[in-house]
C-alpha positions as CSV (number, residue, x, y, z in Angstrom):
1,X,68.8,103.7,44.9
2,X,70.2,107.3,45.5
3,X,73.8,108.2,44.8
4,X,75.1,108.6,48.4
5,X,73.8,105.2,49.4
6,X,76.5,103.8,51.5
7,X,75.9,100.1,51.8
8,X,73.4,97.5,50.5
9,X,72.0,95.5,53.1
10,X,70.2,92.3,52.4
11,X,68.5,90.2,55.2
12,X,67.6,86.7,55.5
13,X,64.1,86.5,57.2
14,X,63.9,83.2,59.2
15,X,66.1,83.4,62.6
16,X,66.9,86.6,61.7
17,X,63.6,88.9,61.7
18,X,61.5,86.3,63.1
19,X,62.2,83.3,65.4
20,X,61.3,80.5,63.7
21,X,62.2,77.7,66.9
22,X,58.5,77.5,67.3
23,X,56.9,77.7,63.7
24,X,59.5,76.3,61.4
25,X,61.5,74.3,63.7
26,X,58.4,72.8,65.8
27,X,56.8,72.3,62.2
28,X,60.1,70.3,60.7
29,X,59.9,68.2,63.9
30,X,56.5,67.4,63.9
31,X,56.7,66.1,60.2
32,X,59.6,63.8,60.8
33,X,57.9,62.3,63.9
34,X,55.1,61.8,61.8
35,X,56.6,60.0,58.8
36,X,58.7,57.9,61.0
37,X,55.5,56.8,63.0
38,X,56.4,58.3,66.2
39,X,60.3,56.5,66.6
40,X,62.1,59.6,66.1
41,X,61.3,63.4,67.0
42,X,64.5,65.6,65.8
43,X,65.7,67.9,68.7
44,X,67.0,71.8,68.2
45,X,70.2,70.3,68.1
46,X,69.6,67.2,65.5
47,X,68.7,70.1,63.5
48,X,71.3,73.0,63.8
49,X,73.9,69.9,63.6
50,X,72.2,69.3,59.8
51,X,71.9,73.2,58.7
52,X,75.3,72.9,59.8
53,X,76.4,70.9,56.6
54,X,75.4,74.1,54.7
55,X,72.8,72.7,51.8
56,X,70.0,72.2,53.8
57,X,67.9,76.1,54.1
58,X,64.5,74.1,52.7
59,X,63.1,73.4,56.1
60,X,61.1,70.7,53.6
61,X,63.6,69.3,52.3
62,X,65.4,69.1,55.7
63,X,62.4,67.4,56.9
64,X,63.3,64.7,54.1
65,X,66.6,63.7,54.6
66,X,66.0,63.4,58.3
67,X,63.4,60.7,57.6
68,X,65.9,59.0,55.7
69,X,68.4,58.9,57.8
70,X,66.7,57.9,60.6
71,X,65.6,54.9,58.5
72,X,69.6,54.3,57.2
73,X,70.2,54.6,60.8
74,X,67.8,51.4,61.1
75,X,70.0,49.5,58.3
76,X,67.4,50.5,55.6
77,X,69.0,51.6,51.9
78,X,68.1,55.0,50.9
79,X,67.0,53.9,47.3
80,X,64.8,51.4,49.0
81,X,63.3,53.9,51.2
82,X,59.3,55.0,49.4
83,X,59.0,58.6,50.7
84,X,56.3,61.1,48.7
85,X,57.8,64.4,49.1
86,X,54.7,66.0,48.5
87,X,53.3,64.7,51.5
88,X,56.0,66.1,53.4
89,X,55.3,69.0,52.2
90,X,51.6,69.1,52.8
91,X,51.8,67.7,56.3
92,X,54.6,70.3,57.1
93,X,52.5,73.4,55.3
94,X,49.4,71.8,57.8
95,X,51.5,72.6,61.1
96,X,53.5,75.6,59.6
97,X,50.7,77.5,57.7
98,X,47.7,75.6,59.3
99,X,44.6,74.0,58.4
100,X,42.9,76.9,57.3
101,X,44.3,78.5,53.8
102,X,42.7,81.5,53.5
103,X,43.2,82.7,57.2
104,X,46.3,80.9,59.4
105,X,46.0,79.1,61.4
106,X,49.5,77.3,62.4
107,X,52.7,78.0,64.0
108,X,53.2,80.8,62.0
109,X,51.0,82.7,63.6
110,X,53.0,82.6,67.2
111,X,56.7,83.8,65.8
112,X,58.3,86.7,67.6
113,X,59.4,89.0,65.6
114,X,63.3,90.1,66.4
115,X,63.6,93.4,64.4
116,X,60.9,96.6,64.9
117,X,59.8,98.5,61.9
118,X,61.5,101.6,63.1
119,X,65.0,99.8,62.5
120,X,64.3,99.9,59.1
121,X,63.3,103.3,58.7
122,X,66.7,104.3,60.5
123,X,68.7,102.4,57.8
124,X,67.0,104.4,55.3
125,X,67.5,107.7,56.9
126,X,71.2,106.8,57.5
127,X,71.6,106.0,53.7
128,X,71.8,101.7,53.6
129,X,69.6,100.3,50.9
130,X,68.1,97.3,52.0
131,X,66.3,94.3,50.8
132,X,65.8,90.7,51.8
133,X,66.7,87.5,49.9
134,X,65.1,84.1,52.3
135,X,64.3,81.0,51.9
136,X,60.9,81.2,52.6
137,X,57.8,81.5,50.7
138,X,56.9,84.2,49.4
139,X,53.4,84.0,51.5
140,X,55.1,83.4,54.2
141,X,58.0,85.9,54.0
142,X,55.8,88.5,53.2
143,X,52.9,87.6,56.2
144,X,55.9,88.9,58.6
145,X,57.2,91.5,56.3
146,X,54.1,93.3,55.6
147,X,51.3,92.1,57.5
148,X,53.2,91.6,61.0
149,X,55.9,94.8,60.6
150,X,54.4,96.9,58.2
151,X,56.6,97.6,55.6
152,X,55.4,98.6,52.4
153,X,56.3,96.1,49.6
154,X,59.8,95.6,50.4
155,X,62.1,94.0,48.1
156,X,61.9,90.5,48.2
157,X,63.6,87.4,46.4
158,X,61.6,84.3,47.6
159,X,61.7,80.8,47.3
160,X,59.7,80.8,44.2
161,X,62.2,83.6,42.6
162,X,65.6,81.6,43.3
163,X,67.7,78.6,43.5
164,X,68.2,77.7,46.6
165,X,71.1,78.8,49.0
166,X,73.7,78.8,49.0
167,X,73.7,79.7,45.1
168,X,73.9,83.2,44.9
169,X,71.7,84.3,42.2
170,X,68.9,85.1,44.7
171,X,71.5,87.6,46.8
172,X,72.2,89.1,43.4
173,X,68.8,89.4,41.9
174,X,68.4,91.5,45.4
175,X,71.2,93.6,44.8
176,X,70.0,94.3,41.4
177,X,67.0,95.6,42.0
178,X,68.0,97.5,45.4
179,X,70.7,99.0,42.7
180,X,68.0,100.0,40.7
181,X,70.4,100.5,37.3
182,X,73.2,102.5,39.7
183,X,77.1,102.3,38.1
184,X,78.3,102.3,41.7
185,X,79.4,99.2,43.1
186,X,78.5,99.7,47.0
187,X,79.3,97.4,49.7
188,X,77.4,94.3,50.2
189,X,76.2,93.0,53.6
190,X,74.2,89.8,53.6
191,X,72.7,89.1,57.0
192,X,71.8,85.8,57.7
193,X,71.7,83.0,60.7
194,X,73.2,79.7,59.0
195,X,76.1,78.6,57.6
196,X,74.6,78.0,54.5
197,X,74.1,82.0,54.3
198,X,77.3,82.9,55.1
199,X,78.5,80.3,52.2
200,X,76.3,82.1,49.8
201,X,78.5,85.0,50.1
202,X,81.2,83.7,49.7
203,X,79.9,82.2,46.5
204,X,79.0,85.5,45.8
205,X,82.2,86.9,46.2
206,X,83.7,84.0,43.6
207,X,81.4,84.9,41.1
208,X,81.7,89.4,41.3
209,X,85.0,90.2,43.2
210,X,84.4,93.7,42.3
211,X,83.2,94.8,45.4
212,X,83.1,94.1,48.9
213,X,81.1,91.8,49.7
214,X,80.6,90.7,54.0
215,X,78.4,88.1,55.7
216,X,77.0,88.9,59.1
217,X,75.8,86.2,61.5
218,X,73.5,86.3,63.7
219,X,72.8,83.8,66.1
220,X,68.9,82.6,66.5
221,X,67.1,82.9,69.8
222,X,67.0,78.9,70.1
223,X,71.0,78.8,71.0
224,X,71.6,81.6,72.9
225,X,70.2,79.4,75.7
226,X,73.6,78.3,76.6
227,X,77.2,80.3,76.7
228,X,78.7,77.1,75.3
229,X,75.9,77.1,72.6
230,X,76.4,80.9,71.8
231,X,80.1,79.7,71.0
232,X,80.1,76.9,69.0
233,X,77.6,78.4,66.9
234,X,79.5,81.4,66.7
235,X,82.4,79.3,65.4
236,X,80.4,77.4,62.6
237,X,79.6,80.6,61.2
238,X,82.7,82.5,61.4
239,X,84.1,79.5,59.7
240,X,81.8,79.4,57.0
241,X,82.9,83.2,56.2
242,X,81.0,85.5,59.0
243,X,82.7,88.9,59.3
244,X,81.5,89.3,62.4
245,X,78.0,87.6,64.2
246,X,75.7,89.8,66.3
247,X,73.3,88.7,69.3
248,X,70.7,90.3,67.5
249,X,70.1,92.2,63.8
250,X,69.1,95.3,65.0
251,X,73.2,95.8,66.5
252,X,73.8,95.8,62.2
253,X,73.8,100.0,62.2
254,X,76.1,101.8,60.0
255,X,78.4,102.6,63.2
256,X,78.9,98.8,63.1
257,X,79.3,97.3,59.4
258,X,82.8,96.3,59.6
259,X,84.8,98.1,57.0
C-alpha cells in the first residue's frame, strides 16, 4: 500500500459484485425442497427474512436450518431431526457448481456480474486500496474475480481463510495485507449486502477503535423489485450499522465515501 492511500475498501462478493438470486439463491432453494421431499420450496423472502437474523452468510448452512425448521414447523424436535450435513452440501455444490468439477456446469455459470473491471482500476488510480473479504469459496470467489472480470490475483480472504461473519478476523486479515506493513491507520469501508456484513463492522469497530471504520450497504438486485422492498431492506441494514446503502457498488467512489 502506498503512503497517500486514502481509504481501504474491502468488498463482499455475493450480491455485491455478482447477483447471486439465480446461482446461490436458486441453489439454497433447490436443496431445501429436496431434503424436505418436495413440501417446502423457500421463497426470496423466506430467505432475506433468515439472513436477516444476521448469523446465517453460509448459504449451506442456511440451507440446514431451513430444513429444520420446516420440520419443527411440522411439530418435529430438532434433536430428533437425522440430517447429514454433508449431503447438503454436496447436493447444494451439484446445482451451485454443477455436475461437472473440472469445467462448471451449474448456476454459477449464469450470475450477472454488477461491478466492471474498469471500476476497479479507477479506485486504484484515485488512491483506495481495495480487497475483498466473502463468504464464498475460494473457487468460487475467485471464478468471478479472475476468470469472469479479470483482475489479476486480487486480495482475497475466503471461506477457507476465515471464521465466518460476522466475526471479524477475515475483514482484518484483509486489511492487513491491503496494509502491506503501513504505520497509517486509513479509513475502513466494508461493502457488503447483509446484515450480517454490516454487523461484522461493527464488531470490527469493538475490537480496533483506532480508526474509522464504515459499513456500506448495498441492496441486491432480487429486492429492488419493489419500492416497499428497497425500503425495508434499506432499514435492516441501516439498523444493523450501514453508513449509508447504495443501489449499486459501483456509486462507492471517493466523491461518495461518507466522511
Amino acid at each position: 500500500m502506498t503512503t497517500n492511500t486514502k481509504a481501504i475498501v474491502v468488498f463482499d462478493i455475493d450480491g455485491v459484485i455478482r447477483d447471486v438470486s439465480g446461482s446461490y439463491h436458486r441453489a439454497l432453494s433447490d436443496t431445501v425442497e429436496y431434503f424436505t421431499a418436495q413440501a417446502y420450496r423457500p421463497t426470496p423472502v423466506d430467505i432475506d427474512n433468515l439472513k436477516s437474523e444476521g448469523i446465517w452468510n453460509n448459504d449451506w448452512e442456511a440451507s440446514q436450518e431451513l430444513i429444520y425448521r420446516h420440520f419443527l414447523s411440522q411439530g418435529q424436535q430438532r434433536e430428533k431431526i437425522q440430517l447429514d450435513y454433508v449431503n447438503i452440501v454436496t447436493y447444494f455444490q451439484s446445482r451451485y457448481r454443477g455436475t461437472d468439477s473440472e469445467n462448471w456446469n451449474g448456476y454459477i455459470c449464469d450470475e450477472p456480474l454488477l461491478a466492471q473491471p474498469s471500476y476497479f482500476q479507477e479506485l486504484t488510480q484515485t488512491d483506495i486500496a481495495w480487497g475483498f473479504f466473502s463468504g464464498a469459496t475460494r473457487l468460487s470467489a475467485n471464478y468471478v474475480l479472475e476468470k469472469r472480470l479479470g483482475l489479476k490475483s486480487p486480495v482475497l480472504i475466503a471461506m477457507e481463510d476465515a471464521p465466518g461473519k460476522p466475526d471479524p478476523t477475515g475483514l482484518f486479515a484483509t486489511i492487513n495485507i491491503l496494509e502491506n506493513g503501513s504505520e497509517q491507520k486509513q479509513t475502513v469501508v466494508y461493502v457488503g449486502d447483509t446484515v450480517a456484513d454490516m454487523y461484522t463492522v461493527e464488531k470490527a469497530k469493538a475490537v480496533d477503535n483506532s480508526r474509522t471504520w464504515l459499513g456500506v450497504g448495498v441492496l441486491p438486485p432480487h429486492v429492488q423489485g419493489t419500492a416497499e422492498r428497497r425500503e425495508a431492506y434499506t432499514q435492516k441494514l441501516m439498523q444493523a450499522g450501514a453508513k449509508i446503502v447504495v443501489n449499486n457498488v459501483q456509486e462507492l467512489t471517493i466523491k461518495t465515501i461518507p466522511e
